[in-house]
N, CA, C, O and CB atoms as a CASP TS submission, in Angstrom:
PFRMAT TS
TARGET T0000
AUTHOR 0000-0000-0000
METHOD Language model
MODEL 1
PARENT N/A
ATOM      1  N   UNK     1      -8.634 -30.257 -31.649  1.00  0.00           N
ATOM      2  CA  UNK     1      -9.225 -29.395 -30.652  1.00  0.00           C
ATOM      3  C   UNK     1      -8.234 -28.282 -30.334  1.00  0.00           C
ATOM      4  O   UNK     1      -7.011 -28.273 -30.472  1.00  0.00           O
ATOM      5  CB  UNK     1      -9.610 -30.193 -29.377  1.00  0.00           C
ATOM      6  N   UNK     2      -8.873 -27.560 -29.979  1.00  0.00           N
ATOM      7  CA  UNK     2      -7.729 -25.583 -29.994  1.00  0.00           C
ATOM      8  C   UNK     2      -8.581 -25.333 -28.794  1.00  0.00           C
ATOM      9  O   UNK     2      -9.792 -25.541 -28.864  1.00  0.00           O
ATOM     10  CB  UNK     2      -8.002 -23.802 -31.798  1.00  0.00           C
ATOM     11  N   UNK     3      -8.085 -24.949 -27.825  1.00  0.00           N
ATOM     12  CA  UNK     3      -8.047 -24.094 -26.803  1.00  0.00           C
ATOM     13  C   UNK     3      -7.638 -22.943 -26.798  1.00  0.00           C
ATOM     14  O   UNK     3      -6.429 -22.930 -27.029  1.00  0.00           O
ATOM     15  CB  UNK     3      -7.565 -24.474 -26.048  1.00  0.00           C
ATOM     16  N   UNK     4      -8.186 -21.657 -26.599  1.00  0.00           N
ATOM     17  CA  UNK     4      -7.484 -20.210 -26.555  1.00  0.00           C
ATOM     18  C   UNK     4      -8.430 -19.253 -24.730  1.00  0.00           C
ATOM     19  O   UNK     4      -9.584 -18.923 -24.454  1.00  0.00           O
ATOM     20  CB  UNK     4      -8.087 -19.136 -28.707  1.00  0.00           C
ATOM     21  N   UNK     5      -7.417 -19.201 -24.180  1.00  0.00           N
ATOM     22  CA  UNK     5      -7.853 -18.354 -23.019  1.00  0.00           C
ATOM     23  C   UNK     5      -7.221 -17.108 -22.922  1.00  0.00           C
ATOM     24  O   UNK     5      -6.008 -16.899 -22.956  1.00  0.00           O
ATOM     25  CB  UNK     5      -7.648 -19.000 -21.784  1.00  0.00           C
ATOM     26  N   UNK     6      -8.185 -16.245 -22.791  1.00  0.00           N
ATOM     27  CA  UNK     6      -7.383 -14.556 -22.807  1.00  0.00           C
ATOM     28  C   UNK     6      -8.265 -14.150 -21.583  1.00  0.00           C
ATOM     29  O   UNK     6      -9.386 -14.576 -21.301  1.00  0.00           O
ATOM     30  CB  UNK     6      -7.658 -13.252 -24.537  1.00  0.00           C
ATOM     31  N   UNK     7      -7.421 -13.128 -20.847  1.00  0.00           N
ATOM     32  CA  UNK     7      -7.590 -12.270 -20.019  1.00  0.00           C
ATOM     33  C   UNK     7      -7.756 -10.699 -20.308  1.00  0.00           C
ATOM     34  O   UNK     7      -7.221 -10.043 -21.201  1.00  0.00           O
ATOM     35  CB  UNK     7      -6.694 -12.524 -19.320  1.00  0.00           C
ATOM     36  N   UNK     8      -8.712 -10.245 -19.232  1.00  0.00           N
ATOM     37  CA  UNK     8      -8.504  -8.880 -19.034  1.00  0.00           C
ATOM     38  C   UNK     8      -8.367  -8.299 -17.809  1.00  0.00           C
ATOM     39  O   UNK     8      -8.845  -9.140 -17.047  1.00  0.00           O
ATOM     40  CB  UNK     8      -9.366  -8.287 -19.545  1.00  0.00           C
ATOM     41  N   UNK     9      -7.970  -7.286 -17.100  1.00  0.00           N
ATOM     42  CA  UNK     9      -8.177  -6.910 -16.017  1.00  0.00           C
ATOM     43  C   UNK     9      -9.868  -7.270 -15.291  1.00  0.00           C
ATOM     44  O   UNK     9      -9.884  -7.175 -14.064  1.00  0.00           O
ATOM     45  CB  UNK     9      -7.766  -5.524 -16.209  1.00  0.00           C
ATOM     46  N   UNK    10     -10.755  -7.524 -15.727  1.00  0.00           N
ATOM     47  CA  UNK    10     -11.893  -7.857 -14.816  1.00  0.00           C
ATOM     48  C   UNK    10     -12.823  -9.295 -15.712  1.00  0.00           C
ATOM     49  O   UNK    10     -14.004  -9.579 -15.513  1.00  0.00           O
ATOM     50  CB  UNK    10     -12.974  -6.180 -14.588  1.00  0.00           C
ATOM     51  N   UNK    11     -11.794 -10.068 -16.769  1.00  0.00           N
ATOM     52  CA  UNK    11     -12.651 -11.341 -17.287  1.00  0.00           C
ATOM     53  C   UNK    11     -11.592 -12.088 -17.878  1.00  0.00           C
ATOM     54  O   UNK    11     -10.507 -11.670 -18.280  1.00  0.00           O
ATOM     55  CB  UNK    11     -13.924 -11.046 -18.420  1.00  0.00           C
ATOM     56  N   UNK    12     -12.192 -13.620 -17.879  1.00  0.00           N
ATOM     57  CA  UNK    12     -11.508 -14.159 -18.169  1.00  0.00           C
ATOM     58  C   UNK    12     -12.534 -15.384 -19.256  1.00  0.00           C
ATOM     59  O   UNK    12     -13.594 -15.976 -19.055  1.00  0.00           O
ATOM     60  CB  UNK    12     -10.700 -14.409 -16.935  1.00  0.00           C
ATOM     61  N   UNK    13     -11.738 -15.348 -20.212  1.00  0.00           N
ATOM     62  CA  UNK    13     -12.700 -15.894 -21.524  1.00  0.00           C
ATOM     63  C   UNK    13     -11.939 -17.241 -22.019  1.00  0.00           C
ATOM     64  O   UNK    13     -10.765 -17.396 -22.355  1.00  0.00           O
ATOM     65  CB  UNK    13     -12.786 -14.618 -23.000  1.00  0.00           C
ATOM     66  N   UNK    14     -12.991 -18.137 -21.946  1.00  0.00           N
ATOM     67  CA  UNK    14     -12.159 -19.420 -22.618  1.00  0.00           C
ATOM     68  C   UNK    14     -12.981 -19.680 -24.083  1.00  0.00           C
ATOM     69  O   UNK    14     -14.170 -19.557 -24.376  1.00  0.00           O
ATOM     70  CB  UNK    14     -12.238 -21.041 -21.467  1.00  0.00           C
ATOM     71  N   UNK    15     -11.840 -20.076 -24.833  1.00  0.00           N
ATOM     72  CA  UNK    15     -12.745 -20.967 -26.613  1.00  0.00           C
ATOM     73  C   UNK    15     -12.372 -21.970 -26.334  1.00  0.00           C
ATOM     74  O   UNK    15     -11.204 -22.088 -25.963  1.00  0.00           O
ATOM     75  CB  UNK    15     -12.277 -20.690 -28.498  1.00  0.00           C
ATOM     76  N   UNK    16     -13.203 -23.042 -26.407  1.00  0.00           N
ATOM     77  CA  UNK    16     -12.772 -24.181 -27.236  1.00  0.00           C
ATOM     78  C   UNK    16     -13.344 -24.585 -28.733  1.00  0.00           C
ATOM     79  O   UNK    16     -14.527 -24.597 -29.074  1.00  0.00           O
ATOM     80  CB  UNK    16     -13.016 -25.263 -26.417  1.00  0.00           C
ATOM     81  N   UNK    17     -12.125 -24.930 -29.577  1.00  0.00           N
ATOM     82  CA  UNK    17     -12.916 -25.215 -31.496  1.00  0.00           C
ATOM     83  C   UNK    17     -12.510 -26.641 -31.403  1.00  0.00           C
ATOM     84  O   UNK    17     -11.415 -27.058 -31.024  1.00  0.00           O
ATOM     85  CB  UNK    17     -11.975 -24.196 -33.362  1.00  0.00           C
ATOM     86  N   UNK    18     -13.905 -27.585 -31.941  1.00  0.00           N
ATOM     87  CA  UNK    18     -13.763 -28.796 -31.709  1.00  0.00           C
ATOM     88  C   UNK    18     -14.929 -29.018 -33.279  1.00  0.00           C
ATOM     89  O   UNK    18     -16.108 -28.802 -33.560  1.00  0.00           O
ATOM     90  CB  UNK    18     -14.190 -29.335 -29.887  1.00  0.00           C
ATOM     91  N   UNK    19     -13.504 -29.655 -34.056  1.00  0.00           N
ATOM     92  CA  UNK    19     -14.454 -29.820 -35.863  1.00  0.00           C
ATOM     93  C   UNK    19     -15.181 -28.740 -36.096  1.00  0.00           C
ATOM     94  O   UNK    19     -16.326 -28.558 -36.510  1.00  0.00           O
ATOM     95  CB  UNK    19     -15.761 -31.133 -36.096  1.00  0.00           C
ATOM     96  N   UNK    20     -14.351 -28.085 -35.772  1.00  0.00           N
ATOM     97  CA  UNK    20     -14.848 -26.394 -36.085  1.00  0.00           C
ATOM     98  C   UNK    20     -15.745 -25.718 -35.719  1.00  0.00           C
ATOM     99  O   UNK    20     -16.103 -24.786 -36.440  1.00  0.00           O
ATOM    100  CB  UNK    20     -15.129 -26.068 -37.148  1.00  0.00           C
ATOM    101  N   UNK    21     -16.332 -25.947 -34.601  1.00  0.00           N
ATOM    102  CA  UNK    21     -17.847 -25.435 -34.002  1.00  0.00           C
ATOM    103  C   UNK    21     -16.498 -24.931 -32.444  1.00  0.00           C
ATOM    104  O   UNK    21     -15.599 -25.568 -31.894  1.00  0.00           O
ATOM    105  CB  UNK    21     -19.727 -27.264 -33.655  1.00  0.00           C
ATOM    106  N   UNK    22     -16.994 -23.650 -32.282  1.00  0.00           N
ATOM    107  CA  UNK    22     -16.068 -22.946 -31.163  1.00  0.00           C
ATOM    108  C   UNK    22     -17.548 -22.953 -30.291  1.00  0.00           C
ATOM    109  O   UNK    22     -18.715 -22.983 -30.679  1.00  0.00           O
ATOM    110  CB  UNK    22     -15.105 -21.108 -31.601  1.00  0.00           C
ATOM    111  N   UNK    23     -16.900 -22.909 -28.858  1.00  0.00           N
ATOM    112  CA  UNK    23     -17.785 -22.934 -27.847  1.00  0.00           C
ATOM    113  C   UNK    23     -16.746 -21.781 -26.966  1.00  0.00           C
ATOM    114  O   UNK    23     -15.519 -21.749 -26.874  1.00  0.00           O
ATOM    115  CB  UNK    23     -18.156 -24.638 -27.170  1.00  0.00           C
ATOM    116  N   UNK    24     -17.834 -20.858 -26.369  1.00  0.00           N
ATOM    117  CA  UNK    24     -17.072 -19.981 -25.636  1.00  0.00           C
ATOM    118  C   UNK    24     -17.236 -19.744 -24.511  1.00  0.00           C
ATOM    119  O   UNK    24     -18.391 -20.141 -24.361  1.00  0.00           O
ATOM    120  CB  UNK    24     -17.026 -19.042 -26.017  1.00  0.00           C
ATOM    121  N   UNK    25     -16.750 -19.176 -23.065  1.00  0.00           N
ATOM    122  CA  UNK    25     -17.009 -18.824 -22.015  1.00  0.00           C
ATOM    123  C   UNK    25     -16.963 -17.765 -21.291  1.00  0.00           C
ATOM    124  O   UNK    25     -15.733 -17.767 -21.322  1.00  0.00           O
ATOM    125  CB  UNK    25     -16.680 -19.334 -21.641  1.00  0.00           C
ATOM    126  N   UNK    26     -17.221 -16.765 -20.600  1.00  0.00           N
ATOM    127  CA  UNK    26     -16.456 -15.109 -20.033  1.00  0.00           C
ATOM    128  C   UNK    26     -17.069 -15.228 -19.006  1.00  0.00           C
ATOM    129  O   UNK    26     -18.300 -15.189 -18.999  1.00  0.00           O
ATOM    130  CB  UNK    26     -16.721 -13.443 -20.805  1.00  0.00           C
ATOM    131  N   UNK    27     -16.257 -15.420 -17.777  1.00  0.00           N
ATOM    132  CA  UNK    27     -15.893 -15.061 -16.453  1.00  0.00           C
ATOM    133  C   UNK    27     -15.686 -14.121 -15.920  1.00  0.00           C
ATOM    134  O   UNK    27     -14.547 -13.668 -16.030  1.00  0.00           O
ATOM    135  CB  UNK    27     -15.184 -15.412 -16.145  1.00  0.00           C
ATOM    136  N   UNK    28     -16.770 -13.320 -15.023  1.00  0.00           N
ATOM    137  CA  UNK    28     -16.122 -12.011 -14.721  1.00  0.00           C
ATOM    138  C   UNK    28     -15.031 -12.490 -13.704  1.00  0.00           C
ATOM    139  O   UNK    28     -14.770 -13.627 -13.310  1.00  0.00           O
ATOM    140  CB  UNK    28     -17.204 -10.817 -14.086  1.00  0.00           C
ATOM    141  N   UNK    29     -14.555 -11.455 -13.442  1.00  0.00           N
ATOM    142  CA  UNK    29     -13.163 -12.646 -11.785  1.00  0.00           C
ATOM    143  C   UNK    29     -13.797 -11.330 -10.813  1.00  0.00           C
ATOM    144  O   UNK    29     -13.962 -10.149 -11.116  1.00  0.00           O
ATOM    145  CB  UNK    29     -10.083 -12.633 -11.997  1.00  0.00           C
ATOM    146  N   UNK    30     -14.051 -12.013  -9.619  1.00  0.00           N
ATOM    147  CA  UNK    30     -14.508 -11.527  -8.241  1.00  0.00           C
ATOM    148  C   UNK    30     -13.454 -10.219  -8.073  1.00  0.00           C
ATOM    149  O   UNK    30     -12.288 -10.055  -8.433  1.00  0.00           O
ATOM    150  CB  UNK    30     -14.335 -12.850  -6.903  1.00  0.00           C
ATOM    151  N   UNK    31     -14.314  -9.460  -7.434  1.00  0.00           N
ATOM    152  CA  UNK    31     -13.528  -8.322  -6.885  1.00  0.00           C
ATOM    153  C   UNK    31     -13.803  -8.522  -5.438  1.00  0.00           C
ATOM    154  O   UNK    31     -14.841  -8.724  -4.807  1.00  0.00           O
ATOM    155  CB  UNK    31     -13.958  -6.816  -7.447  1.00  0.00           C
ATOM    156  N   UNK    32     -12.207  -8.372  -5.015  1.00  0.00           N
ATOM    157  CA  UNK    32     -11.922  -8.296  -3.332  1.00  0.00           C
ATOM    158  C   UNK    32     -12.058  -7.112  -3.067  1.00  0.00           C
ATOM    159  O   UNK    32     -11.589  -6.084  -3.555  1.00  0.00           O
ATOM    160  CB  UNK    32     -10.538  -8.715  -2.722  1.00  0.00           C
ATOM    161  N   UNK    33     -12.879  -7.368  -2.082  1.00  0.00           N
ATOM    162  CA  UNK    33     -13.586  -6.192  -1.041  1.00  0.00           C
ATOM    163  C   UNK    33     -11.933  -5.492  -0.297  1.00  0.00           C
ATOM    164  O   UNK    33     -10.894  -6.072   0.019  1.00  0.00           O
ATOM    165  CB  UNK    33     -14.967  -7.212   0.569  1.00  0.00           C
ATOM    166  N   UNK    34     -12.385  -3.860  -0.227  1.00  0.00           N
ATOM    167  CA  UNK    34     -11.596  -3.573   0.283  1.00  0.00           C
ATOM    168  C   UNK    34     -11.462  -3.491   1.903  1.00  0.00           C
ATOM    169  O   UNK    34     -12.333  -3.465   2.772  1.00  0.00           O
ATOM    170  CB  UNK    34     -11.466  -2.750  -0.318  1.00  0.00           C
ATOM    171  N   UNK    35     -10.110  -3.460   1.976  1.00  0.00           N
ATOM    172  CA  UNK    35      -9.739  -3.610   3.729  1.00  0.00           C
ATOM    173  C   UNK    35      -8.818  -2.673   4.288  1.00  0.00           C
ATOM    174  O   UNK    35      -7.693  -3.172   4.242  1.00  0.00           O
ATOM    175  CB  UNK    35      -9.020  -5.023   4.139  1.00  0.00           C
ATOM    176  N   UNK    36      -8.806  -1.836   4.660  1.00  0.00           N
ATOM    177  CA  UNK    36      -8.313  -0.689   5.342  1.00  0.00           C
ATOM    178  C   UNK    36      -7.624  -1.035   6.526  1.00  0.00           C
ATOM    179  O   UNK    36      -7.879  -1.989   7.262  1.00  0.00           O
ATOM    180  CB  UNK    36      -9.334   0.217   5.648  1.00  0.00           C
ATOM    181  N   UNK    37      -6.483   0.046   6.694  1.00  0.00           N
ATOM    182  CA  UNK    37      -5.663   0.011   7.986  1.00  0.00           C
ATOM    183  C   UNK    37      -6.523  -0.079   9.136  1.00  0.00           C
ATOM    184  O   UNK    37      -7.500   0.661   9.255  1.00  0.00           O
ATOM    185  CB  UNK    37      -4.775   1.237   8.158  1.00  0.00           C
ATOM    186  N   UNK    38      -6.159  -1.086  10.125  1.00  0.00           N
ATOM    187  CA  UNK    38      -6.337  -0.716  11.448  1.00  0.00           C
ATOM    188  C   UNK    38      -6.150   0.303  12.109  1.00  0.00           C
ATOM    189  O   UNK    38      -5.166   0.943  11.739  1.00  0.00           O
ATOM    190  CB  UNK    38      -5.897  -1.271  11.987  1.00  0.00           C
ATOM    191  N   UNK    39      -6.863   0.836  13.191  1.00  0.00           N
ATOM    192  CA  UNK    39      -6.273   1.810  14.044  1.00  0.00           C
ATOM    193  C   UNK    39      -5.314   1.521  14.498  1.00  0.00           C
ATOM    194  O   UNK    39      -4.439   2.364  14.298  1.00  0.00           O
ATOM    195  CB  UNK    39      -6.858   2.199  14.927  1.00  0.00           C
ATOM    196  N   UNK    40      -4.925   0.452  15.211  1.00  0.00           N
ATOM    197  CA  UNK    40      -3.292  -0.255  15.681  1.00  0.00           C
ATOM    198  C   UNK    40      -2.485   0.123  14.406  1.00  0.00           C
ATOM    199  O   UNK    40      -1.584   0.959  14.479  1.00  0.00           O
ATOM    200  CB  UNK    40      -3.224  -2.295  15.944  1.00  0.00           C
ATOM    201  N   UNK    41      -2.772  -0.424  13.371  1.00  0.00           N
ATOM    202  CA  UNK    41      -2.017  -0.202  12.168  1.00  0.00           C
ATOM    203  C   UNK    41      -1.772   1.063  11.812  1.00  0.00           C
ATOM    204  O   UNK    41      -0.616   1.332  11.485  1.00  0.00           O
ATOM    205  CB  UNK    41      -2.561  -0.746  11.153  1.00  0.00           C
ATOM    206  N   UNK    42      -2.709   2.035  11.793  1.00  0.00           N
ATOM    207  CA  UNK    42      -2.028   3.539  11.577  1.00  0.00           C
ATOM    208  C   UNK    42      -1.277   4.122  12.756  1.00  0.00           C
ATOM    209  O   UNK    42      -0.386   4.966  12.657  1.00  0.00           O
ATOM    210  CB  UNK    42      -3.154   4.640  11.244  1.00  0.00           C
ATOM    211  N   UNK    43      -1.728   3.584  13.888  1.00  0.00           N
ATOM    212  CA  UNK    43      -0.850   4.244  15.218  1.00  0.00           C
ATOM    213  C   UNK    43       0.507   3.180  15.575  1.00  0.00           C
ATOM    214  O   UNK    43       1.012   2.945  16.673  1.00  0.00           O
ATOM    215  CB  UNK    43      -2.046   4.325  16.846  1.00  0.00           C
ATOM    216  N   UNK    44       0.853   2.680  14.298  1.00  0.00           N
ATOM    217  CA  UNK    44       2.278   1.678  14.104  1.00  0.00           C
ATOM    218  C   UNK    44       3.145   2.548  13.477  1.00  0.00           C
ATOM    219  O   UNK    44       4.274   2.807  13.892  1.00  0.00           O
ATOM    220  CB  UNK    44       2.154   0.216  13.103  1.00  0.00           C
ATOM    221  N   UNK    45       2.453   3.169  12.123  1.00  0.00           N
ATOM    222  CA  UNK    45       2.974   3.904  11.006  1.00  0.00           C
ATOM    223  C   UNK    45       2.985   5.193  11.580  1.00  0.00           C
ATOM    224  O   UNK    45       3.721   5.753  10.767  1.00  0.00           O
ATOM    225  CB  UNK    45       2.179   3.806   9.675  1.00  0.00           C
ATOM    226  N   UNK    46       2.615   6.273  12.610  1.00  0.00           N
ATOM    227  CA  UNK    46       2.532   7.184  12.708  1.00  0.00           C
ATOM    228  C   UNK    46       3.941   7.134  13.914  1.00  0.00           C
ATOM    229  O   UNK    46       4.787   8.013  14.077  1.00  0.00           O
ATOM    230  CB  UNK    46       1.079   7.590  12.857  1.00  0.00           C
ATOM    231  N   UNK    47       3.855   6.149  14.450  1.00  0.00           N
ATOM    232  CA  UNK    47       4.858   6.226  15.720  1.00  0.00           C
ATOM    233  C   UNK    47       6.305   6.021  14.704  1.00  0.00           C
ATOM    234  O   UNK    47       7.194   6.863  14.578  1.00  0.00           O
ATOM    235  CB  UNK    47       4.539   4.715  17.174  1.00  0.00           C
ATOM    236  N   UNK    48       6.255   4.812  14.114  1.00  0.00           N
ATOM    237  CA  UNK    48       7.508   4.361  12.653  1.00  0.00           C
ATOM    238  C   UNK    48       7.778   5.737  12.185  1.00  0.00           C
ATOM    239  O   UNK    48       8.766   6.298  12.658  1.00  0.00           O
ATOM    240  CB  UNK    48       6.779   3.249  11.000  1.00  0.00           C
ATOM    241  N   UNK    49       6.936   6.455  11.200  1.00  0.00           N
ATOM    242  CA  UNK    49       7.214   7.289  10.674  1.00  0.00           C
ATOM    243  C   UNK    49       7.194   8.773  11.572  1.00  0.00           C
ATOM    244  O   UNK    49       6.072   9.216  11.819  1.00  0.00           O
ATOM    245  CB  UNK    49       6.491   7.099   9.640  1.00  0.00           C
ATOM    246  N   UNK    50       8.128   9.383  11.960  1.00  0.00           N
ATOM    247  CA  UNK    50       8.119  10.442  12.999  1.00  0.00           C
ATOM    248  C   UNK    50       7.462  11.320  13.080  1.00  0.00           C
ATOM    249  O   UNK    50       7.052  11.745  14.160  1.00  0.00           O
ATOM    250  CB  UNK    50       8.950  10.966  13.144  1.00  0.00           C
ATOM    251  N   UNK    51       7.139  11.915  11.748  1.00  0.00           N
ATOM    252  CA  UNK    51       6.876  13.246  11.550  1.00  0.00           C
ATOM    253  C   UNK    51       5.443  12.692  10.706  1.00  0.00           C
ATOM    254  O   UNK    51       4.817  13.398   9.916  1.00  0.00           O
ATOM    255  CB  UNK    51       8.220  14.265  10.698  1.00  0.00           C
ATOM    256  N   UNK    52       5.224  11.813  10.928  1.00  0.00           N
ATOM    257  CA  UNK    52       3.586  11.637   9.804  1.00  0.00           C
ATOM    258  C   UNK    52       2.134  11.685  11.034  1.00  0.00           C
ATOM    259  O   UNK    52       2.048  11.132  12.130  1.00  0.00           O
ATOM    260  CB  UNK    52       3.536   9.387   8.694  1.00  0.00           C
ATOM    261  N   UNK    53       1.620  12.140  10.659  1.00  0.00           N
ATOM    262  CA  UNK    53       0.160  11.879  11.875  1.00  0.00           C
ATOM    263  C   UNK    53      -1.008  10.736  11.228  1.00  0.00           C
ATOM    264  O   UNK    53      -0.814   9.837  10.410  1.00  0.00           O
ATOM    265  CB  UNK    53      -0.945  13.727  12.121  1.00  0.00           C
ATOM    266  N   UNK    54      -1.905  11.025  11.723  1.00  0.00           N
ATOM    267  CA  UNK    54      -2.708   9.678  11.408  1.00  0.00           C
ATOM    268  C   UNK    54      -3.412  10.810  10.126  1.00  0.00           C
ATOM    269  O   UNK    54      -3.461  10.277   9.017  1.00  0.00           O
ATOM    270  CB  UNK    54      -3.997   8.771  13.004  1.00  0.00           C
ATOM    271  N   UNK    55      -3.599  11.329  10.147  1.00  0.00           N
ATOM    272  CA  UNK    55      -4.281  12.155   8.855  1.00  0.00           C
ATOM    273  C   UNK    55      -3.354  12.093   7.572  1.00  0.00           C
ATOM    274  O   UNK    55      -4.035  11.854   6.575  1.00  0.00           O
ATOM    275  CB  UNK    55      -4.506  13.864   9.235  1.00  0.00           C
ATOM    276  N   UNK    56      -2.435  12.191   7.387  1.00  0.00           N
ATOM    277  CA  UNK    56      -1.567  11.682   6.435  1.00  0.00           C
ATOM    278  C   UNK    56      -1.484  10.405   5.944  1.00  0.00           C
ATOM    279  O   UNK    56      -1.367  10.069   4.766  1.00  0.00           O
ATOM    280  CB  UNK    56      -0.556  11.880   6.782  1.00  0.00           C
ATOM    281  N   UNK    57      -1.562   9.608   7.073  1.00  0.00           N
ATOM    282  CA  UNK    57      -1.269   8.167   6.853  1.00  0.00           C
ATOM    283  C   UNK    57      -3.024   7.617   6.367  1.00  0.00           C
ATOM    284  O   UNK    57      -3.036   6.637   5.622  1.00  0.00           O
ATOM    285  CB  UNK    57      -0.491   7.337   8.560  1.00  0.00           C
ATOM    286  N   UNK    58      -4.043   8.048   6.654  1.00  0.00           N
ATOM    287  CA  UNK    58      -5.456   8.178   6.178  1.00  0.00           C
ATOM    288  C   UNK    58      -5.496   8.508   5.273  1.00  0.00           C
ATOM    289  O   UNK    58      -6.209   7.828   4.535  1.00  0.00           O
ATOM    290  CB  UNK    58      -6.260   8.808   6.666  1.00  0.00           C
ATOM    291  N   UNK    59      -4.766   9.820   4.590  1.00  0.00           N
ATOM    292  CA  UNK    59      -4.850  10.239   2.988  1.00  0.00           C
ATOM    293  C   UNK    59      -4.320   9.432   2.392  1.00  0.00           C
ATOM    294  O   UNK    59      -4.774   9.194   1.273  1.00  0.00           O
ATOM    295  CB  UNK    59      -4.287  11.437   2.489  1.00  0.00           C
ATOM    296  N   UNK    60      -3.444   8.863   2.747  1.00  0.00           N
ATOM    297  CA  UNK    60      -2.593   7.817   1.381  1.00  0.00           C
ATOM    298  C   UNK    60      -3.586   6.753   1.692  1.00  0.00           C
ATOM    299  O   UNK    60      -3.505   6.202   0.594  1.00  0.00           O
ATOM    300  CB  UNK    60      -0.535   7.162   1.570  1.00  0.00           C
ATOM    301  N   UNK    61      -4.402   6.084   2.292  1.00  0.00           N
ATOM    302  CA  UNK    61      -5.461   4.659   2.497  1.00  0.00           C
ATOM    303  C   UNK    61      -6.253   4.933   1.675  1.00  0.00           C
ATOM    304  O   UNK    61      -6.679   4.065   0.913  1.00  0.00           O
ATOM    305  CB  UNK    61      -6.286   4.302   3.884  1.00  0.00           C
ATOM    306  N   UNK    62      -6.625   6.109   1.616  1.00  0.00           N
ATOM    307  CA  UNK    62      -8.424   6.831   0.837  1.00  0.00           C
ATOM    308  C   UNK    62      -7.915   6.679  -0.450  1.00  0.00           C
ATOM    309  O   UNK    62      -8.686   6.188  -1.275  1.00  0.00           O
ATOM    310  CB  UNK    62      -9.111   8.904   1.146  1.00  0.00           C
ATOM    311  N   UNK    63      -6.196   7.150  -1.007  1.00  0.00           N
ATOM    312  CA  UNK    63      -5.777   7.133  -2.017  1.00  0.00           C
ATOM    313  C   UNK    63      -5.532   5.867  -2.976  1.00  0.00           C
ATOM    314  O   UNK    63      -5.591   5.877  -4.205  1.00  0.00           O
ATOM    315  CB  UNK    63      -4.936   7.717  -1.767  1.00  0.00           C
ATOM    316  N   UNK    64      -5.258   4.828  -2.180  1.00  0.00           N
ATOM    317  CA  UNK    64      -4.817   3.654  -2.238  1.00  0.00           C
ATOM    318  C   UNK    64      -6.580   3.068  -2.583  1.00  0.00           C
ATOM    319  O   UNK    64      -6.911   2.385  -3.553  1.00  0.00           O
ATOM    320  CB  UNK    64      -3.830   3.155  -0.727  1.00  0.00           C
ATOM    321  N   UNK    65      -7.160   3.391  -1.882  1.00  0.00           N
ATOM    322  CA  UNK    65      -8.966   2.401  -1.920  1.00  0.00           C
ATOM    323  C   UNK    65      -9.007   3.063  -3.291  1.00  0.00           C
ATOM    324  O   UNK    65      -8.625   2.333  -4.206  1.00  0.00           O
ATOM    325  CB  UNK    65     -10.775   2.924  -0.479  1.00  0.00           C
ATOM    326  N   UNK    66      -9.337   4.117  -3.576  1.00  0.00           N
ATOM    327  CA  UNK    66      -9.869   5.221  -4.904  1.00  0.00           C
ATOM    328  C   UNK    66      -9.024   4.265  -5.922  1.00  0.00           C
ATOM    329  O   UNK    66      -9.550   3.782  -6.924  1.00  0.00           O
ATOM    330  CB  UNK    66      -9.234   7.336  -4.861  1.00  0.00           C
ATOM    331  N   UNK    67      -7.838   4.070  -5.612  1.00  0.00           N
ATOM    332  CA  UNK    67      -6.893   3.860  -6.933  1.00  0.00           C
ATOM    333  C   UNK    67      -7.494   2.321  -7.536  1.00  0.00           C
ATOM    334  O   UNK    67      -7.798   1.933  -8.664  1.00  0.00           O
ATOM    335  CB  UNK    67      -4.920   3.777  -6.437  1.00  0.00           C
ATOM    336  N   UNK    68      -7.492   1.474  -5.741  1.00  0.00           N
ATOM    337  CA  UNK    68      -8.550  -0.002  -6.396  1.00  0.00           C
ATOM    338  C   UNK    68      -9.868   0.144  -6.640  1.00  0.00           C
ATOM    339  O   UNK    68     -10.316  -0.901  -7.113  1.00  0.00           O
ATOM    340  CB  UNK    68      -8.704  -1.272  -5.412  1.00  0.00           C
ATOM    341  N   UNK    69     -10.700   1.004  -6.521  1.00  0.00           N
ATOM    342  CA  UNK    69     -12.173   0.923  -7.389  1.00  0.00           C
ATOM    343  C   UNK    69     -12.302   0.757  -8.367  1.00  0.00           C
ATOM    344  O   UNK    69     -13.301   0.296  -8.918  1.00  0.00           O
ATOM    345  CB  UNK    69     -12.903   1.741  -7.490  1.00  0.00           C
ATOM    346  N   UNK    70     -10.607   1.337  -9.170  1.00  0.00           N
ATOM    347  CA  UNK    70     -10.704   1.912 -10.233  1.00  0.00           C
ATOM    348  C   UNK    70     -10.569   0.773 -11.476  1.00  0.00           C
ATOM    349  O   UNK    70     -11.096   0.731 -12.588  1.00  0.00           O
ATOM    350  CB  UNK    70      -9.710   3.008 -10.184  1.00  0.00           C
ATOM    351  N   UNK    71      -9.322  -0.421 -10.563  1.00  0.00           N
ATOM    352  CA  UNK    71      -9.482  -1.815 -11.053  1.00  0.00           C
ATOM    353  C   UNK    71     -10.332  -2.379 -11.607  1.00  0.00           C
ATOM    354  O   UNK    71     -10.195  -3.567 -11.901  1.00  0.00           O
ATOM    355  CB  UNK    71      -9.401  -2.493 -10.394  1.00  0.00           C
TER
END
């Protein structure tokens, strides 16, 4: 018996060959919902960071979500 499991960024595929007859499987893998800064949380980072406002600290979140869709 042979086992082979490979991955990709969005599946996950199992073989098994048993007397030579392969049986196969493909899993998509769940995508986590996205979750965005709090308002507490950006008015943490805006006070932390001196000179950043909440519109800055919003562009890099929008940037950050866009970049995981893309996953």
């Amino acid at each position: 018996m042979t086992i082979r499991i490979s991955f990709s960024e969005k599946t996950v595929r199992v073989a098994v060959e048993i007397n030579g007859a392969i049986e196969s499987a493909i899993t998509e893998l769940p995508q986590r919902p996205w979750v965005g800064l709090t308002d507490e949380e950006v008015a943490y980072f805006s006070y932390v960071l001196d000179h950043w406002t909440t519109t800055h600290i919003r562009g890099i979140e929008a940037l950050l979500k866009a970049k995981n869709e893309r996953l």
